[in-house]
N, C-alpha and C positions, 0 to 999 in steps of 0.2 A: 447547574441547569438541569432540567428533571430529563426523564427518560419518556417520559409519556405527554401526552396532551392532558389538558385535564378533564375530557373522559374519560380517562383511561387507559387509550389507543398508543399503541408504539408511538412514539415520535418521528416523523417522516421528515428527513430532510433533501439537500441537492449538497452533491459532490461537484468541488469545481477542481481540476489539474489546469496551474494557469504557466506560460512560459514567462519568463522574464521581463517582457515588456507589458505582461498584466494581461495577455488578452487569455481567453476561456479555451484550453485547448481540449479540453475533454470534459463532459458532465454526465452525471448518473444520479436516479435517486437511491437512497440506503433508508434502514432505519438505528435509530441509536439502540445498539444495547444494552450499551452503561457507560459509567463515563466516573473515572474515579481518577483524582489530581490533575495530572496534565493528559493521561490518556484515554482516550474516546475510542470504544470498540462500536464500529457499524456493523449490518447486514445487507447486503444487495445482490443482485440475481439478474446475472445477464436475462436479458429479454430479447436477442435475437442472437442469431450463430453469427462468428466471428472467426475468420481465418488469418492467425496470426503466423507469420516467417518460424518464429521463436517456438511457439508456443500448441501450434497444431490449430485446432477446428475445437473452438470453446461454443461449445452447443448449447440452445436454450435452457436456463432453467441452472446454468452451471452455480454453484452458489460463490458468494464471496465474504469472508468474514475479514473485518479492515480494524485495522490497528493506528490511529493517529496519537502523536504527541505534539501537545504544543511549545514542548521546549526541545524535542530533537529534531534532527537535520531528515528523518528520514522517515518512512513508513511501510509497512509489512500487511501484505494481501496474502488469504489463505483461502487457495481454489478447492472446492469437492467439488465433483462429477453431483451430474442431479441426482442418483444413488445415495450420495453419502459420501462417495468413498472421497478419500484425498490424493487433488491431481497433484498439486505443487505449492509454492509459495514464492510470490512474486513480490519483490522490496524496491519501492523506488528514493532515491538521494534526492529530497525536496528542501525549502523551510519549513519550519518548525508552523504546524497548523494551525489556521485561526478558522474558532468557532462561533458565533456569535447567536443561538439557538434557532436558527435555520437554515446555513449556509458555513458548510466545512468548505475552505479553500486551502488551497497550497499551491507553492510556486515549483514546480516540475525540474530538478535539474540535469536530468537526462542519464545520469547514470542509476544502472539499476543494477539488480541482483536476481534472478532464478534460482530457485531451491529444491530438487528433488526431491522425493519421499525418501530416499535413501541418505538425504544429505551434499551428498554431493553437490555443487554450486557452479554457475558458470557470474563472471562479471561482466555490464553488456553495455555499450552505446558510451565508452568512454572516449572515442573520438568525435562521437555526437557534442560531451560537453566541449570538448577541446572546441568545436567549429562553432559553437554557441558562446562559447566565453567572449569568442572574438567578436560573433556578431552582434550578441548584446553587451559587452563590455563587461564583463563580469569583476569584482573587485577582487583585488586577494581575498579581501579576507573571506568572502562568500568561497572562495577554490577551494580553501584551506579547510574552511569546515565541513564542503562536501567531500573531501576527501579523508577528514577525518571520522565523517559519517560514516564512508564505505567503510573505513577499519574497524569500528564500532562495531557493524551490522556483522562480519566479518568475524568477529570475537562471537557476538551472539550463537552465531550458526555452530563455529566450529564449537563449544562450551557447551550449544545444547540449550541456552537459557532461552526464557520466556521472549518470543510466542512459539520460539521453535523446541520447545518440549512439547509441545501439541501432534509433532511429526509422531514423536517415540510411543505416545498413546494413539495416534491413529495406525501405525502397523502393529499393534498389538492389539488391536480388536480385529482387526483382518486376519489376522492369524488362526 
């Protein structure tokens, strides 16, 4: 699928985070920055301040560069301040994304991941999915590969592998 319209204009699409039973629990728009095999890098830009428990006071203009695949369990947000600089990196445990050239959806499976600049990691909302498995009935086998997700994401971080070598190039341009 192209990255552009065919004037030539980014491609503008809608972000859907859906829970379990399908419904839209979160939407944004992005735009595609490329999209090579299974994974699709977006662009998107909070448009109003958010105060999050986790995550502090994400001010307008914060930017977000987003990471989909649609044959992994999971996906990876990279926060800069509207500076530039780099806040974090936030990883949510989803299904594997479906694109269809207007609309990226995924299903939300509640456990996430936090990333410092320094690396350092917290794991988060894992008795969220516990209280969600039950409520929507989750299958094994869906438990098994979000948590084989987390170990996934988990290897990525601590290894340093792609997207999170982008951490070790943004503190060295700070430097």
């Amino acid at each position: 699928m192209p990255n552009e319209t065919t004037s030539g204009e980014p491609l503008r699409i809608e972000v859907q985070a859906r829970k379990y039973d399908g419904r839209v629990h979160r939407r944004w728009p992005a735009t595609v920055v490329s999209q090579a095999g299974t994974l699709l890098v977006l662009d998107a830009a909070f448009a109003e301040e958010i105060r999050h428990p986790l995550l502090g006071t994400i001010l307008p203009g914060t930017l977000s560069t987003e990471y989909y695949w649609t044959d992994r369990w999971y996906n990876v947000f990279r926060f800069c301040e509207p500076t530039g600089a780099l806040r974090n990196y936030y990883c949510n445990v989803n299904t594997p994304a479906i694109f269809d050239g207007h609309t990226l959806s995924f299903t939300d499976l509640d456990i996430d991941v936090l990333i410092a600049p320094d690396f350092s990691f917290r794991v988060l909302d894992e008795e969220e999915f516990q209280v969600n498995s039950q409520r929507y009935g989750y299958p094994p086998e869906l438990a098994r590969r979000a948590h084989s997700a987390l170990d996934e994401l988990i290897a990525l971080i601590e290894s340093r592998q792609f997207p999170f070598t982008e951490i070790e190039q943004a503190n060295r341009r700070l430097q």
